[in-house]
Z-matrix of the N, CA and C atoms (Angstrom, degrees):
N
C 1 1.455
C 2 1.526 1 108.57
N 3 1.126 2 129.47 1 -101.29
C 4 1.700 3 136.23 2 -172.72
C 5 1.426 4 112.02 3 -131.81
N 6 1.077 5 102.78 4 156.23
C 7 1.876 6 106.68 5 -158.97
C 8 1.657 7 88.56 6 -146.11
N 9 1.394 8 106.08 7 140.91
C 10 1.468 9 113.96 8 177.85
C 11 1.661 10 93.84 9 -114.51
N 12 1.523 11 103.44 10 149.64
C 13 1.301 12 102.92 11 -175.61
C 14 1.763 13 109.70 12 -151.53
N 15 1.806 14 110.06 13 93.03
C 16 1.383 15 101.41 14 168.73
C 17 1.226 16 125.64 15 -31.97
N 18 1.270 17 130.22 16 157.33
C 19 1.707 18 152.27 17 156.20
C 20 1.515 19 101.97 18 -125.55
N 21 1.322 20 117.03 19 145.79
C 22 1.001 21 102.00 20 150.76
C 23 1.484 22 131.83 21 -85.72
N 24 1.625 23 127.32 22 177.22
C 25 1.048 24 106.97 23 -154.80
C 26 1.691 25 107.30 24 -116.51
N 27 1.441 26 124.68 25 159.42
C 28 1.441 27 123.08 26 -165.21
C 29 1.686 28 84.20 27 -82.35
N 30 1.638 29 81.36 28 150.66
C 31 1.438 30 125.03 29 170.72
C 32 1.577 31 103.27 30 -12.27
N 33 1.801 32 105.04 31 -77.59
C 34 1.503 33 108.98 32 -166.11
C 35 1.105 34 117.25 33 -83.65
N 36 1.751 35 112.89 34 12.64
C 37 1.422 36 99.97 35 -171.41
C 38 2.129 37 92.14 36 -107.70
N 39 1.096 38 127.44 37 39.30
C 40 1.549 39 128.58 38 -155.55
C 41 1.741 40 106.22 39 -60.22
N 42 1.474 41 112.78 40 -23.12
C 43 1.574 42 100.03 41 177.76
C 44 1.832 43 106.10 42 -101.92
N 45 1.022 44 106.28 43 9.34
C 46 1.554 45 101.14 44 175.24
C 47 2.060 46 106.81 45 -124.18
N 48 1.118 47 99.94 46 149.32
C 49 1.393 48 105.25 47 -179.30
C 50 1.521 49 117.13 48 -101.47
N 51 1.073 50 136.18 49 135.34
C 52 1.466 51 133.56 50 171.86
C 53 2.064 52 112.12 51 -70.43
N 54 1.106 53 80.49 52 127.31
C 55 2.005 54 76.16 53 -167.16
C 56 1.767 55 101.23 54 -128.82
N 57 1.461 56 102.98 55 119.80
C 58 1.514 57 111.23 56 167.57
C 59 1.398 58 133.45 57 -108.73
N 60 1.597 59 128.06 58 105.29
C 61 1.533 60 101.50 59 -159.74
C 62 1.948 61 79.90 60 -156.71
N 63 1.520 62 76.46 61 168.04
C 64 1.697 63 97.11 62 -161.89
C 65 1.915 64 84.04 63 -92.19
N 66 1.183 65 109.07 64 175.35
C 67 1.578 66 122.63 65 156.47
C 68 1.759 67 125.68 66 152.86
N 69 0.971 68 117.34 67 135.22
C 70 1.294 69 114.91 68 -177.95
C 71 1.662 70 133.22 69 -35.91
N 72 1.262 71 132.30 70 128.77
C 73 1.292 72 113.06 71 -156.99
C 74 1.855 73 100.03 72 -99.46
N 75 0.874 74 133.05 73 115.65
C 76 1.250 75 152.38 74 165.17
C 77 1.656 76 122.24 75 -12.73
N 78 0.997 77 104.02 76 -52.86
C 79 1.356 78 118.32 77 177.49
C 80 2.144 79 107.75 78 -164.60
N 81 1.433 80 95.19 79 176.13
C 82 1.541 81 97.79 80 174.35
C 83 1.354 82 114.76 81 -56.72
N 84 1.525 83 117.51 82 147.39
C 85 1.657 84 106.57 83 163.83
C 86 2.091 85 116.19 84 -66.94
N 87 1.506 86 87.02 85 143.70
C 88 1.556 87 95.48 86 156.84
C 89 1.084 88 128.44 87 -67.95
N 90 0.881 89 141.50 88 140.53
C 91 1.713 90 127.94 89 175.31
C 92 1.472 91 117.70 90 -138.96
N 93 1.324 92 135.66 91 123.81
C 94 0.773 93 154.69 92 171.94
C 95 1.653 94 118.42 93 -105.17
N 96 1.851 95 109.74 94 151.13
C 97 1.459 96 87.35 95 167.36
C 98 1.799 97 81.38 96 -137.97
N 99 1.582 98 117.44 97 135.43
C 100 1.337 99 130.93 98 179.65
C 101 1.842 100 96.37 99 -68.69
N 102 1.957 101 90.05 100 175.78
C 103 1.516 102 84.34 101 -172.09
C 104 1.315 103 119.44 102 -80.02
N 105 1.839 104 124.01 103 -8.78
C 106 1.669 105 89.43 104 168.22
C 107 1.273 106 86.99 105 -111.56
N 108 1.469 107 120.51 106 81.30
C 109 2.094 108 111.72 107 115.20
C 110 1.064 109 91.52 108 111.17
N 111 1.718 110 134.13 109 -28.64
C 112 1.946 111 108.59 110 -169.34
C 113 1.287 112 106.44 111 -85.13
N 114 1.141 113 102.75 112 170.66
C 115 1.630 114 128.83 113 162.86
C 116 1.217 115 116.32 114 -90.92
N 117 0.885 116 113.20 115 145.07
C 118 1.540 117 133.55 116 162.80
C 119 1.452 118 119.19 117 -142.51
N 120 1.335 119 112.77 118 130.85
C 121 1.733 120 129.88 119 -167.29
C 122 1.461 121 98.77 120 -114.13
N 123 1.413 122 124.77 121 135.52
C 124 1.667 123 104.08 122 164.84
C 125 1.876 124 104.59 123 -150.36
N 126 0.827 125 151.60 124 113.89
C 127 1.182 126 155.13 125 -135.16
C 128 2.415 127 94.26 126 -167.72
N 129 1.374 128 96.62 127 137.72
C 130 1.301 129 126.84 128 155.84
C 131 1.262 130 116.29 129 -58.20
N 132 1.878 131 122.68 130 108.94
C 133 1.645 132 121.99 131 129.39
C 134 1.084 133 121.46 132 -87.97
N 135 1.548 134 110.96 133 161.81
C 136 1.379 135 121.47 134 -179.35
C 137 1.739 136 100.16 135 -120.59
N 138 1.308 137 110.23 136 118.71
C 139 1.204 138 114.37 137 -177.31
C 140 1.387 139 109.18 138 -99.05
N 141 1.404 140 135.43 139 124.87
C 142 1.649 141 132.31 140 174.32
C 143 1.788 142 101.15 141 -87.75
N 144 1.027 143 103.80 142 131.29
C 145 1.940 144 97.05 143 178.85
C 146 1.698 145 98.67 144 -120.98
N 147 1.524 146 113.91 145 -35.30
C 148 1.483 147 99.37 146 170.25
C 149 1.877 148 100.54 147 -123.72
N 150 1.573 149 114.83 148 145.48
C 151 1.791 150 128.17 149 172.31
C 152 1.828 151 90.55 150 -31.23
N 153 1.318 152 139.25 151 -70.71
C 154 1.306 153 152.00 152 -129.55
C 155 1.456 154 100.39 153 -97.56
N 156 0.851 155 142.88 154 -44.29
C 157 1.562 156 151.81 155 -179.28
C 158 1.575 157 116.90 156 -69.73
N 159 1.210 158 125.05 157 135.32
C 160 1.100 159 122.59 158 172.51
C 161 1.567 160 120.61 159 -59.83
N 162 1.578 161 135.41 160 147.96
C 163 1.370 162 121.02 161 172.96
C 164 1.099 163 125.14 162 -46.26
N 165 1.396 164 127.28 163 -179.26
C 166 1.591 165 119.69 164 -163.03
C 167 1.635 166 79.21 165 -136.06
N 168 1.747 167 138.63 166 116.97
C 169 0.913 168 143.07 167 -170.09
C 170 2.029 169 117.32 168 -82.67
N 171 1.259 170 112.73 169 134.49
C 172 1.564 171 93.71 170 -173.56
C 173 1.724 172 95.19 171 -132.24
N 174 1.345 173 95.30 172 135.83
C 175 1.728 174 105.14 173 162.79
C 176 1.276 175 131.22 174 -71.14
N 177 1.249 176 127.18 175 76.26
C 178 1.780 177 137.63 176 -176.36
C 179 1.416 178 112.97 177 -53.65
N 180 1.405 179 114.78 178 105.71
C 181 2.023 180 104.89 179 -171.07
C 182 2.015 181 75.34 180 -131.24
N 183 1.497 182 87.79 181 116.88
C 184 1.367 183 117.03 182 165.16
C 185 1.812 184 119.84 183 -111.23
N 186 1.013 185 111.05 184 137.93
C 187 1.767 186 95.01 185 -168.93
C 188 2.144 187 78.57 186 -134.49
N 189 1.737 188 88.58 187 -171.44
C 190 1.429 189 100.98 188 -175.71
C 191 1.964 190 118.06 189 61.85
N 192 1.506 191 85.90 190 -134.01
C 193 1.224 192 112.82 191 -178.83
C 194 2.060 193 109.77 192 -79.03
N 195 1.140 194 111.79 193 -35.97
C 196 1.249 195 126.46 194 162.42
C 197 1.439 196 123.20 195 -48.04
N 198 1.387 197 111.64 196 -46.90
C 199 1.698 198 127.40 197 -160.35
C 200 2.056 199 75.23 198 -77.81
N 201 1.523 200 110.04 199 -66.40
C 202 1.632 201 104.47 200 -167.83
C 203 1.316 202 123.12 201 -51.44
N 204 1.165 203 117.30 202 -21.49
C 205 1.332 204 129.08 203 -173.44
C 206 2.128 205 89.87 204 -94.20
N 207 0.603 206 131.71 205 -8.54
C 208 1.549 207 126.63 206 -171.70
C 209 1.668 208 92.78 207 -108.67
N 210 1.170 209 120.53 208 -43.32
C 211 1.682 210 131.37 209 167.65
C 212 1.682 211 85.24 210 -47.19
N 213 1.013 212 116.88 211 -101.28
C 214 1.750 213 130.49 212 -151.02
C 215 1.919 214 87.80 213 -52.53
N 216 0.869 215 123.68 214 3.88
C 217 1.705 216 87.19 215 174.31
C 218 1.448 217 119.90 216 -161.29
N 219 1.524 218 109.87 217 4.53
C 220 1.827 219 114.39 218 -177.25
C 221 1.261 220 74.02 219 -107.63
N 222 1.898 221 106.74 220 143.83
C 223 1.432 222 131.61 221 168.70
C 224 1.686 223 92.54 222 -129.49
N 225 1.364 224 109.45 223 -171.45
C 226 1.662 225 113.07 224 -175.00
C 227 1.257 226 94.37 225 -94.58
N 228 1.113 227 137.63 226 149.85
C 229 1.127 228 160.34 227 -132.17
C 230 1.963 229 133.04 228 11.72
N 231 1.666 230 87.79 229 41.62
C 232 1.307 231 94.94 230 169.90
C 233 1.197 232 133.35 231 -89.26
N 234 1.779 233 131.05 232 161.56
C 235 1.312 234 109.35 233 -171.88
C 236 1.612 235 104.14 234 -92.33
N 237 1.181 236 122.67 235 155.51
C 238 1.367 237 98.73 236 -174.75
C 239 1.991 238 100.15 237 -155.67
N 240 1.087 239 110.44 238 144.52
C 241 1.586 240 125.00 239 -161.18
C 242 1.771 241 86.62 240 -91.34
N 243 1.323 242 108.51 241 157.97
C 244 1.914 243 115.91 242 164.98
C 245 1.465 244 100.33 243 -153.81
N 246 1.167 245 94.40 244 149.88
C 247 1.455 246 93.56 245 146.97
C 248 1.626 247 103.12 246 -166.15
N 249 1.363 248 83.86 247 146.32
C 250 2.070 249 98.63 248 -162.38
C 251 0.963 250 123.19 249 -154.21
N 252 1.320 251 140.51 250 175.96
C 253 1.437 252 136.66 251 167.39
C 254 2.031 253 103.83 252 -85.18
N 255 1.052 254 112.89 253 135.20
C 256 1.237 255 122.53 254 -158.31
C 257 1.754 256 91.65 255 -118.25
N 258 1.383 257 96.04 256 140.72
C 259 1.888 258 94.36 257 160.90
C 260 1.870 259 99.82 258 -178.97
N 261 0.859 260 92.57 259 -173.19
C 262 1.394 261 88.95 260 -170.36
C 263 1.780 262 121.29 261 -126.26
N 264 1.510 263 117.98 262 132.99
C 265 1.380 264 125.44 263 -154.84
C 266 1.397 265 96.15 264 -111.42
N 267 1.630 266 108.64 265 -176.55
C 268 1.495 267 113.56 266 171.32
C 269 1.208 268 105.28 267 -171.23
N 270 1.605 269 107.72 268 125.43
C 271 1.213 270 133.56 269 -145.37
C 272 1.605 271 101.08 270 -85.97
N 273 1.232 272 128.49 271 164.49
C 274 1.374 273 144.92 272 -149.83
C 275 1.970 274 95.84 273 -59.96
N 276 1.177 275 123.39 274 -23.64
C 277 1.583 276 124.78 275 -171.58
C 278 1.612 277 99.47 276 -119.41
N 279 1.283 278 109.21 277 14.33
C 280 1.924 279 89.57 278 141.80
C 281 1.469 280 86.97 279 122.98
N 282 1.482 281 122.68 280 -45.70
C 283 1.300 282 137.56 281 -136.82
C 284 1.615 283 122.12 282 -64.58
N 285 0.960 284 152.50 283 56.81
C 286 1.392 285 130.87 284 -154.22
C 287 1.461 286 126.39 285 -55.51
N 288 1.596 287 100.62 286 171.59
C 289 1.698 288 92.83 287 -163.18
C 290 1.532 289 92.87 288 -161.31
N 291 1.490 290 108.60 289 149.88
C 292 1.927 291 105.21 290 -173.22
C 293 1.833 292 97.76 291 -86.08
N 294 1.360 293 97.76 292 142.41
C 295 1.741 294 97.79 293 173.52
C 296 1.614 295 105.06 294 -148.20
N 297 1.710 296 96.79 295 118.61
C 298 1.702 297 97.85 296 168.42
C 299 1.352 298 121.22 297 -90.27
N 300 1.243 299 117.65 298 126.24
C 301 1.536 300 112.91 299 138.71
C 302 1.173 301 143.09 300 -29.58
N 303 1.628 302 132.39 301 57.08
C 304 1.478 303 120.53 302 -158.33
C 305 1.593 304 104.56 303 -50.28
N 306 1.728 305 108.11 304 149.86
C 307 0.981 306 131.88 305 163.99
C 308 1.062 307 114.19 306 -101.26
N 309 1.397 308 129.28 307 -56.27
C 310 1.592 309 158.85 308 165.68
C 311 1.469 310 112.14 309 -120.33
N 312 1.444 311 92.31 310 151.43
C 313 1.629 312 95.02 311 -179.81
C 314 1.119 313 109.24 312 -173.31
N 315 1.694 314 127.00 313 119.88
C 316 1.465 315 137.67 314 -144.03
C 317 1.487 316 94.36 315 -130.67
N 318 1.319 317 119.85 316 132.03
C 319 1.284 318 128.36 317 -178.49
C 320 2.061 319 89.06 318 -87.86
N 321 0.738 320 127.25 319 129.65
C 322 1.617 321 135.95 320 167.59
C 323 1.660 322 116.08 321 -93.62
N 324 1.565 323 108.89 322 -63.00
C 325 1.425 324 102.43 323 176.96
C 326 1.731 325 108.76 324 -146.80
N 327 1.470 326 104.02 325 138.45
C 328 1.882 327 108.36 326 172.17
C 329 1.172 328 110.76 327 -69.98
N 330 1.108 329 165.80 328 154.65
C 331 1.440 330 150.48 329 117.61
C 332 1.410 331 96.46 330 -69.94
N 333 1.277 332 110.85 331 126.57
C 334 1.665 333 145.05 332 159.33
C 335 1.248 334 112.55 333 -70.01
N 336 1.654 335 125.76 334 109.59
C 337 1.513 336 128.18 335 177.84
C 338 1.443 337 99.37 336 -67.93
């Protein structure tokens, strides 16, 4: 299923960690493009790290060339590669939640309904 995988992290990036891991993507990406001109893609994986445990859920925010390339090719239940700067946010009711920065991001496999 999905595998989380430390990096360590560059020099200037010392409070954020570089994080690479496979995992199912949740649903289609959102996509937005702000008003001057980028994209931004952001769509749910579900990473399994142990058989017995429930997945550990991650927020995928791809922008640029990444977000389009995540448009044209992550569907919901795809397998899909990342790797990003990882850290953790908290949503308007308190809650926190893990969210990467894609750096890269490889669609691996569609599942076909």
């Amino acid at each position: 299923q999905g595998k989380l995988v430390n990096t360590p992290a560059l020099p200037e990036r010392k409070n954020m960690v570089n994080l690479v891991f496979t995992g199912i993507a949740g649903k289609d990406p959102d996509v937005c493009t702000t008003e001057n001109g980028n994209t931004i893609a952001t769509f749910p994986v579900d990473v399994k790290e142990q058989p017995h445990l429930p997945p550990t859920k991650i927020l995928v925010v791809a922008t640029g060339k990444q977000a389009i390339y995540a448009q044209q090719t992550v569907r919901k239940d795809s397998l899909v590669m990342v790797s990003g700067w990882f850290h953790v946010e908290q949503n308007k009711k308190g809650n926190e939640f893990l969210e990467v920065k894609a750096r890269h991001l490889r669609t691996l496999v569609v599942e076909n309904d």
